[in-house]
N, CA, C and O atoms as a GROMACS GRO file, in nm:
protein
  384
    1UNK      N    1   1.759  -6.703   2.046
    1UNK     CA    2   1.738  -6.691   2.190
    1UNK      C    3   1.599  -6.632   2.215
    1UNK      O    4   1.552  -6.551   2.135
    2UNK      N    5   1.515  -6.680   2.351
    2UNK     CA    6   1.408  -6.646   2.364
    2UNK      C    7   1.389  -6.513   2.431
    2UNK      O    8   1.470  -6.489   2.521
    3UNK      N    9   1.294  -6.417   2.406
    3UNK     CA   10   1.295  -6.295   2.452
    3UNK      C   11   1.299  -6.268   2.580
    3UNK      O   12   1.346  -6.166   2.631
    4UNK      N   13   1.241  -6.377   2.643
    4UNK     CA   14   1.195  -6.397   2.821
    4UNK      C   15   1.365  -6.485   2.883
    4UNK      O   16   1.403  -6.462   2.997
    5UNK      N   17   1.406  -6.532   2.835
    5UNK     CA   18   1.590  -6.586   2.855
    5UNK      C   19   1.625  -6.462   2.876
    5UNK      O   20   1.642  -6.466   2.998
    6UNK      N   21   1.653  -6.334   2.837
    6UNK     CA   22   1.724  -6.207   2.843
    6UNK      C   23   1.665  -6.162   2.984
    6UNK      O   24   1.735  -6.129   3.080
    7UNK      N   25   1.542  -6.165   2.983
    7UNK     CA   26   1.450  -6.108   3.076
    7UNK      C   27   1.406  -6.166   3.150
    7UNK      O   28   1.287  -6.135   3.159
    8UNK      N   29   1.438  -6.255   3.228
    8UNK     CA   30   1.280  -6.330   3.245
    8UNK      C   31   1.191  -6.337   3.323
    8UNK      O   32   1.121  -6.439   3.330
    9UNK      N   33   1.162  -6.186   3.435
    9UNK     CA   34   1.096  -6.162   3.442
    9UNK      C   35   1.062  -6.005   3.461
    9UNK      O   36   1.078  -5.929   3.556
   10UNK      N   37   1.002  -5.985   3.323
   10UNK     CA   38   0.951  -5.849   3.329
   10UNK      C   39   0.878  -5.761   3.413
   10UNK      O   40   0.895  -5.641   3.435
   11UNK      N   41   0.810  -5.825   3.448
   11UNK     CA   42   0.677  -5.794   3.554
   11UNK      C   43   0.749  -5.753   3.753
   11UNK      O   44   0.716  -5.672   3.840
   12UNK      N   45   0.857  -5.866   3.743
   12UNK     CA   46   0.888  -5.829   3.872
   12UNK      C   47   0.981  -5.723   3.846
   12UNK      O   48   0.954  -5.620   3.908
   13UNK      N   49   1.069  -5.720   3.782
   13UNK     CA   50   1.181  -5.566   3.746
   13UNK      C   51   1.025  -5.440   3.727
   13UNK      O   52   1.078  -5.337   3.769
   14UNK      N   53   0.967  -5.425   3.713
   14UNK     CA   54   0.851  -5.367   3.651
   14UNK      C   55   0.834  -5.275   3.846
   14UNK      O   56   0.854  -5.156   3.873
   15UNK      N   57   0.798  -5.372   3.927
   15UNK     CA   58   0.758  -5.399   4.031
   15UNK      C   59   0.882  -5.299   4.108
   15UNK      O   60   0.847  -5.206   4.180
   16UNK      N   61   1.001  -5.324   4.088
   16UNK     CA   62   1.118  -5.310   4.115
   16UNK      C   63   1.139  -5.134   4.097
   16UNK      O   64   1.171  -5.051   4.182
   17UNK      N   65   1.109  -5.118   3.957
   17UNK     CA   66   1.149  -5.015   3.908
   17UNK      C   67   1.039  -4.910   3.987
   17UNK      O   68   1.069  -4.791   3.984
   18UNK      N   69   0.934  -4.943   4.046
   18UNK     CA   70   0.788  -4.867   4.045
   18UNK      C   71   0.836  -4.824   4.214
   18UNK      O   72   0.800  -4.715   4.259
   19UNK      N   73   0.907  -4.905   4.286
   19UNK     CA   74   0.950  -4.902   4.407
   19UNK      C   75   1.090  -4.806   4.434
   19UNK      O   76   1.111  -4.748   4.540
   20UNK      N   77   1.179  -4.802   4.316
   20UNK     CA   78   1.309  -4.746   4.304
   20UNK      C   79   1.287  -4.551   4.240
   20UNK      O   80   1.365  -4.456   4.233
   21UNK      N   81   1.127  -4.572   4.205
   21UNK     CA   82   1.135  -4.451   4.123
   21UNK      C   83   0.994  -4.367   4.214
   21UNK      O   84   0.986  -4.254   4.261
   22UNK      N   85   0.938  -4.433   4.211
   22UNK     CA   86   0.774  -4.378   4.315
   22UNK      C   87   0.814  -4.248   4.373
   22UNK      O   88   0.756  -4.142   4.347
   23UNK      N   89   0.935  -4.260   4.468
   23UNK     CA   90   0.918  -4.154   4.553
   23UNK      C   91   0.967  -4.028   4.490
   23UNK      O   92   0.927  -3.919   4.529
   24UNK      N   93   1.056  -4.042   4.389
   24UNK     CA   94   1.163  -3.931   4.305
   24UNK      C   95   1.013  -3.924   4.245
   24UNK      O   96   0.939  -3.860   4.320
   25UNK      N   97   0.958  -3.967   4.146
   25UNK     CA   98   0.806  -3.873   4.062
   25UNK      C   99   0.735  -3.797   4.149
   25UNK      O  100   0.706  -3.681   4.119
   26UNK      N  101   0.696  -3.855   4.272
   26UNK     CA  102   0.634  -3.788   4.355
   26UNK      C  103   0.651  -3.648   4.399
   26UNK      O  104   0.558  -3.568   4.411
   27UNK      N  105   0.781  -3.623   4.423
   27UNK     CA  106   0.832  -3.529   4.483
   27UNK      C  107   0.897  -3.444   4.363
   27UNK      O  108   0.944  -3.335   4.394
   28UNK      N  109   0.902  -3.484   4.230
   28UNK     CA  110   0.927  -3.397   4.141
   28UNK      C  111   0.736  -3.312   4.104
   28UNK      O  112   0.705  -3.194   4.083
   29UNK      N  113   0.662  -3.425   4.111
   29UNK     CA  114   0.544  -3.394   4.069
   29UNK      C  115   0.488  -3.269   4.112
   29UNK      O  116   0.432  -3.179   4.049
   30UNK      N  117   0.529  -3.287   4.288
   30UNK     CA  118   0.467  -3.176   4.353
   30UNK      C  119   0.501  -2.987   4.299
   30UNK      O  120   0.444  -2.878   4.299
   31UNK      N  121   0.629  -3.046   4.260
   31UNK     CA  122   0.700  -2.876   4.237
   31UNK      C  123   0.600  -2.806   4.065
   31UNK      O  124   0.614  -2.695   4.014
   32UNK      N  125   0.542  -2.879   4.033
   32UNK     CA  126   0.476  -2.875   3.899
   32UNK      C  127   0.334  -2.758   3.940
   32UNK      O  128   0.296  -2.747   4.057
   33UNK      N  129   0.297  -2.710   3.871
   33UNK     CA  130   0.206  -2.565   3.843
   33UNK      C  131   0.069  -2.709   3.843
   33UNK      O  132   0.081  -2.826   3.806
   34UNK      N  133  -0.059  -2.635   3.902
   34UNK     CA  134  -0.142  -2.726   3.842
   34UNK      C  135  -0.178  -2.743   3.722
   34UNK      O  136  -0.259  -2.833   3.699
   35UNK      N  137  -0.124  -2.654   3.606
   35UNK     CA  138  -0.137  -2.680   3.435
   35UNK      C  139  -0.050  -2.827   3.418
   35UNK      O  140  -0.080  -2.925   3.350
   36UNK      N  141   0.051  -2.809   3.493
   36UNK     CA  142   0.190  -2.919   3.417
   36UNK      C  143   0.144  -3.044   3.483
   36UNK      O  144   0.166  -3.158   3.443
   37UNK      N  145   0.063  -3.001   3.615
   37UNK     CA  146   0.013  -3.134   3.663
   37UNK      C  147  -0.109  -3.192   3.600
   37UNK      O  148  -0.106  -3.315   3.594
   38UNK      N  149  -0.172  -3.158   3.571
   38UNK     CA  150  -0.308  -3.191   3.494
   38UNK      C  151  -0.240  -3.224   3.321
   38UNK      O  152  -0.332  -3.274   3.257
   39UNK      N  153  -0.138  -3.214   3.252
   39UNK     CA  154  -0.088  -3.212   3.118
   39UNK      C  155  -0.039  -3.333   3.138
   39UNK      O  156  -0.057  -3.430   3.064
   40UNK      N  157   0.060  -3.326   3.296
   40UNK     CA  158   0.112  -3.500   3.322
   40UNK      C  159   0.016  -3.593   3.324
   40UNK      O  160   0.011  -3.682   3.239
   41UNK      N  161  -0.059  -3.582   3.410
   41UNK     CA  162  -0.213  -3.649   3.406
   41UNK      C  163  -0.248  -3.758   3.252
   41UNK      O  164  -0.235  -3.878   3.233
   42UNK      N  165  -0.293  -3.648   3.169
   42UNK     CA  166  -0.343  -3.665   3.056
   42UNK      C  167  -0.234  -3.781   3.027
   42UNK      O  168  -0.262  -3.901   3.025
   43UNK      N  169  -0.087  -3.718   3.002
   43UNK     CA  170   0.009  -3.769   2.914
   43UNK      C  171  -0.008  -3.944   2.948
   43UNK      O  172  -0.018  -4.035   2.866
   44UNK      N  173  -0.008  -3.953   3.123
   44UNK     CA  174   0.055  -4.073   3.159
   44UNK      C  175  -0.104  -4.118   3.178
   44UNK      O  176  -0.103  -4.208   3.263
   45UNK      N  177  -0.195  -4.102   3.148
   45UNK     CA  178  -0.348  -4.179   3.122
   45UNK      C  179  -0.301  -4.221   2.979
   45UNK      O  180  -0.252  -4.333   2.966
   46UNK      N  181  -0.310  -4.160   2.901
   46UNK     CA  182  -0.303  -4.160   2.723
   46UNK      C  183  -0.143  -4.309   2.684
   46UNK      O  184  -0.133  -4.398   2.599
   47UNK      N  185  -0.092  -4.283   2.747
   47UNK     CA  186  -0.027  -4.399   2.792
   47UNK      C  187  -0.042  -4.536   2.804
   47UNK      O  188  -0.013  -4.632   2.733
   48UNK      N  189  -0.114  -4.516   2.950
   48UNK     CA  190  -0.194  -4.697   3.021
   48UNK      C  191  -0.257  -4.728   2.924
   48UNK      O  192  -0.238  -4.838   2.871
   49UNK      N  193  -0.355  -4.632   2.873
   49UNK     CA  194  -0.454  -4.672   2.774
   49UNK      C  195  -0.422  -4.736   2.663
   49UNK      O  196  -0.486  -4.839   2.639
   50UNK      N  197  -0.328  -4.697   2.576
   50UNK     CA  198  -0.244  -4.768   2.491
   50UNK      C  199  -0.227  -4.910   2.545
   50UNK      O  200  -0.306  -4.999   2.511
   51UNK      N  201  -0.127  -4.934   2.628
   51UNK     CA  202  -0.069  -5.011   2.687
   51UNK      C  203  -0.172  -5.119   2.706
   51UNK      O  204  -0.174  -5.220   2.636
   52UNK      N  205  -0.285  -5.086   2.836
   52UNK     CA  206  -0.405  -5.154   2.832
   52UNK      C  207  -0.484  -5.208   2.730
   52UNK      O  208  -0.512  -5.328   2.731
   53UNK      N  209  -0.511  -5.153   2.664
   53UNK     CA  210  -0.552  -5.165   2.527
   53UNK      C  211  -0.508  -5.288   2.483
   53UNK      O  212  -0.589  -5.379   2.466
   54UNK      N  213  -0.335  -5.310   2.451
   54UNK     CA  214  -0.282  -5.426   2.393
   54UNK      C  215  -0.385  -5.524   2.479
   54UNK      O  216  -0.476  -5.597   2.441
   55UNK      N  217  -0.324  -5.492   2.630
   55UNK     CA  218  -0.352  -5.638   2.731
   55UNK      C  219  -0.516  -5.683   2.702
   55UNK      O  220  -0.545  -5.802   2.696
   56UNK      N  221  -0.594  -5.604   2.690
   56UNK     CA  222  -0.733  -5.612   2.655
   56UNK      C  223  -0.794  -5.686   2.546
   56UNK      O  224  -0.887  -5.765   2.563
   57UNK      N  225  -0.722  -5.652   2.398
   57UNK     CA  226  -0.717  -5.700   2.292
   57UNK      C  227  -0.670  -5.852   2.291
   57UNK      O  228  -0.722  -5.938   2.221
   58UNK      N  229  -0.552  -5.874   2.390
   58UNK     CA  230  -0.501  -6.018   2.388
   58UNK      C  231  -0.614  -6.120   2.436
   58UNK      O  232  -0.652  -6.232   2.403
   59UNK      N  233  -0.645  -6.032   2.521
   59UNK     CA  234  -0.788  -6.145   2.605
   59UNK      C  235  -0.935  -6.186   2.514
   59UNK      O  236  -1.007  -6.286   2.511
   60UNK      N  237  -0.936  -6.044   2.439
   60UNK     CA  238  -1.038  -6.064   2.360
   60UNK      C  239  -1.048  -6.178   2.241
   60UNK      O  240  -1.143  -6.234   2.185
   61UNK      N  241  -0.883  -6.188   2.230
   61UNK     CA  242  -0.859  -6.261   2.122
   61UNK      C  243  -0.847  -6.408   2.192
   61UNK      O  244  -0.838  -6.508   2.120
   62UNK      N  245  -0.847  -6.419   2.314
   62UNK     CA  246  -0.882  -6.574   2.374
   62UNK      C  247  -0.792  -6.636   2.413
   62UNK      O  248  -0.777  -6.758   2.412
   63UNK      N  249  -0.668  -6.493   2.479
   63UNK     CA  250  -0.556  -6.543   2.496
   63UNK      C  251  -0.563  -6.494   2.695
   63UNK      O  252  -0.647  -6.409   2.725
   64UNK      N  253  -0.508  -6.531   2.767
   64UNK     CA  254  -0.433  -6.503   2.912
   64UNK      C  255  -0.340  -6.468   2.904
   64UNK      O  256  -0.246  -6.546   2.922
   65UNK      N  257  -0.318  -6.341   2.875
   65UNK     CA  258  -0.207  -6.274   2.917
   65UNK      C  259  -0.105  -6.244   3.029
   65UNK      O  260   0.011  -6.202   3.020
   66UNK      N  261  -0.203  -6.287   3.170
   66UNK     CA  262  -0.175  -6.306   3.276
   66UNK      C  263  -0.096  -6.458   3.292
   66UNK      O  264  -0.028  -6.479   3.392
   67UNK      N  265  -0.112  -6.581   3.166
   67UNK     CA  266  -0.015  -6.629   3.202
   67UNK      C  267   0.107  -6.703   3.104
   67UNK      O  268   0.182  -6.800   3.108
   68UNK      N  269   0.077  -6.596   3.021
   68UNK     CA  270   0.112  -6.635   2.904
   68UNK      C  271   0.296  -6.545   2.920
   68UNK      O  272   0.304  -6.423   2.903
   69UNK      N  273   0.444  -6.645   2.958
   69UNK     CA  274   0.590  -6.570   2.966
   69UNK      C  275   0.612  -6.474   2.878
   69UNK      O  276   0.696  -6.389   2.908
   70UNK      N  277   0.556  -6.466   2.774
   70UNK     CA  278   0.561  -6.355   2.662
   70UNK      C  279   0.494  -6.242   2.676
   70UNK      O  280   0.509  -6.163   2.583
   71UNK      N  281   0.419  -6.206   2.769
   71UNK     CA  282   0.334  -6.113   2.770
   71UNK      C  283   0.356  -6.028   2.936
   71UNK      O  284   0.273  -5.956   2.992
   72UNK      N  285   0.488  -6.064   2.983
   72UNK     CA  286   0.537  -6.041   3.112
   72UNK      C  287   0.579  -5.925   3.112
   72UNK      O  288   0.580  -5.865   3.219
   73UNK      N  289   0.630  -5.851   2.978
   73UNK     CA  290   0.741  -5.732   2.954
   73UNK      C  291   0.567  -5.612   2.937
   73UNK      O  292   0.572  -5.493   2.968
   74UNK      N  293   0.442  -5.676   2.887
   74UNK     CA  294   0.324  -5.583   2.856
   74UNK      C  295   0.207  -5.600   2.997
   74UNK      O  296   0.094  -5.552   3.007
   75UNK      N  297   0.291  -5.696   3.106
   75UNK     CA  298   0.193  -5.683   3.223
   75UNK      C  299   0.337  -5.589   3.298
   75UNK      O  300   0.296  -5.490   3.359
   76UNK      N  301   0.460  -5.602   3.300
   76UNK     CA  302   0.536  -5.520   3.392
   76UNK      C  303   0.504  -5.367   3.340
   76UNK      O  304   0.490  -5.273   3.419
   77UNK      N  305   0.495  -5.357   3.214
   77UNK     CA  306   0.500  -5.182   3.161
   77UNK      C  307   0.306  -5.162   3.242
   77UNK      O  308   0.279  -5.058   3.303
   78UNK      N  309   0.237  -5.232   3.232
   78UNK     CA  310   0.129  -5.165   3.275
   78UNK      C  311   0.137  -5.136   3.443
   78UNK      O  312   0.075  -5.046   3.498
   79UNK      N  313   0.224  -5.229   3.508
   79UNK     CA  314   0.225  -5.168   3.635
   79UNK      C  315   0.283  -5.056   3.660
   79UNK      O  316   0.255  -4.983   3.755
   80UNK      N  317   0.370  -5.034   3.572
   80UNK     CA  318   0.480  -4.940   3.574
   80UNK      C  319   0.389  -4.797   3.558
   80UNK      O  320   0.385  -4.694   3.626
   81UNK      N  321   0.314  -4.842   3.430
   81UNK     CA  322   0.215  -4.699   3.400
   81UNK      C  323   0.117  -4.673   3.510
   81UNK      O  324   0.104  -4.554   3.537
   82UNK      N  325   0.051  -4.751   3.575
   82UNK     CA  326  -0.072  -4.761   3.677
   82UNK      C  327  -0.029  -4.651   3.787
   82UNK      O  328  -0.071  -4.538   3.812
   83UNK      N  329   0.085  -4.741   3.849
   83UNK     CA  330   0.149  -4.637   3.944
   83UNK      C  331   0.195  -4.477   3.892
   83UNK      O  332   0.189  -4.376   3.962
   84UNK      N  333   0.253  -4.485   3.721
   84UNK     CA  334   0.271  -4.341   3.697
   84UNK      C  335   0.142  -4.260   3.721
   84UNK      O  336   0.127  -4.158   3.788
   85UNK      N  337   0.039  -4.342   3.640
   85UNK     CA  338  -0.080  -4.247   3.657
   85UNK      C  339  -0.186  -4.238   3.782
   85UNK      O  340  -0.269  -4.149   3.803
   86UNK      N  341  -0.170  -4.309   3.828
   86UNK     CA  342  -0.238  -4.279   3.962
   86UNK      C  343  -0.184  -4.228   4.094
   86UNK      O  344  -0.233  -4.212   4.206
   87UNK      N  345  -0.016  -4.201   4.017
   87UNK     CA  346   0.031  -4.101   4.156
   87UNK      C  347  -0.033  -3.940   4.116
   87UNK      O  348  -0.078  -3.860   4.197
   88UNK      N  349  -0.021  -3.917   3.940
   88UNK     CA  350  -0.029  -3.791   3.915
   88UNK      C  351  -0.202  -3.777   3.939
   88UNK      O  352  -0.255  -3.666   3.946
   89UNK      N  353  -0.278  -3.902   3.948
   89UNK     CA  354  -0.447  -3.856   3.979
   89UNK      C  355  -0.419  -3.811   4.100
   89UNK      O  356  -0.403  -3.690   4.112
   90UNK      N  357  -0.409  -3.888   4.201
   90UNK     CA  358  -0.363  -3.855   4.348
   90UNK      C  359  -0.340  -3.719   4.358
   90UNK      O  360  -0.410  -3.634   4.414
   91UNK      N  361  -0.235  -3.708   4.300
   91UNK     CA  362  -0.177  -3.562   4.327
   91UNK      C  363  -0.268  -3.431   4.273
   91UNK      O  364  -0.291  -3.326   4.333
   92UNK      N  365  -0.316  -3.481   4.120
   92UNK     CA  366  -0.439  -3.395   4.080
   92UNK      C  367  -0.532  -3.336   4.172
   92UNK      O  368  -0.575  -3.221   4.176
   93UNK      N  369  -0.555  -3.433   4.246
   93UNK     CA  370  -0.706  -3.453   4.322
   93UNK      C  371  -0.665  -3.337   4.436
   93UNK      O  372  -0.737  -3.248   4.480
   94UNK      N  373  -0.554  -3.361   4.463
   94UNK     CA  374  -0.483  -3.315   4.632
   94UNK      C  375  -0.528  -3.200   4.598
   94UNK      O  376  -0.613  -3.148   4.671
   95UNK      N  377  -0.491  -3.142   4.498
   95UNK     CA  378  -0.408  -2.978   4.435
   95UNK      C  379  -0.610  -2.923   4.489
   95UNK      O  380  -0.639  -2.827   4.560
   96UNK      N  381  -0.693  -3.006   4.435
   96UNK     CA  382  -0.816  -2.935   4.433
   96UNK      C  383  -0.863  -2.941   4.529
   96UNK      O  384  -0.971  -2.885   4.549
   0.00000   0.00000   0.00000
């Protein structure tokens, strides 16, 4: 069975999940010390980057990842991360 048959589409559950969870991080985020917020920061950058990284590497290698069904589950996790980390920049930024 094909990996994308189980799933098949990663990217929109991705989308889904970023909408079902956004506001609960948010509002947990805030109760955080600015140490734990700036540590989240890091964690969920150090993350995308990984993540990105793959998607980056695929292109380099002369592939479209953007439309390639196999690569739907490594474009949904990067939205997923984008929004993690740019709520906790957001919030970084606020604190200062």
């Amino acid at each position: 069975m094909d990996e994308n048959e189980d799933f098949p589409d990663a990217q929109q559950a991705g989308m889904a999940l970023i909408d079902a969870f956004h506001e609960r991080d948010e509002a947990r985020f805030r109760t955080l010390s600015p140490e734990q917020r700036e540590a989240q920061f890091q964690a969920r950058q150090e993350l995308y980057t990984y993540v990105d990284d793959m998607w980056e590497e695929a292109k380099a290698a002369g592939l479209n990842p953007a439309l390639r069904p196999e690569w739907k589950g490594v474009a949904g996790m990067r939205d997923v991360l984008t929004d993690l980390r740019d709520t906790a920049g957001f919030l970084v930024d606020e604190e200062s």
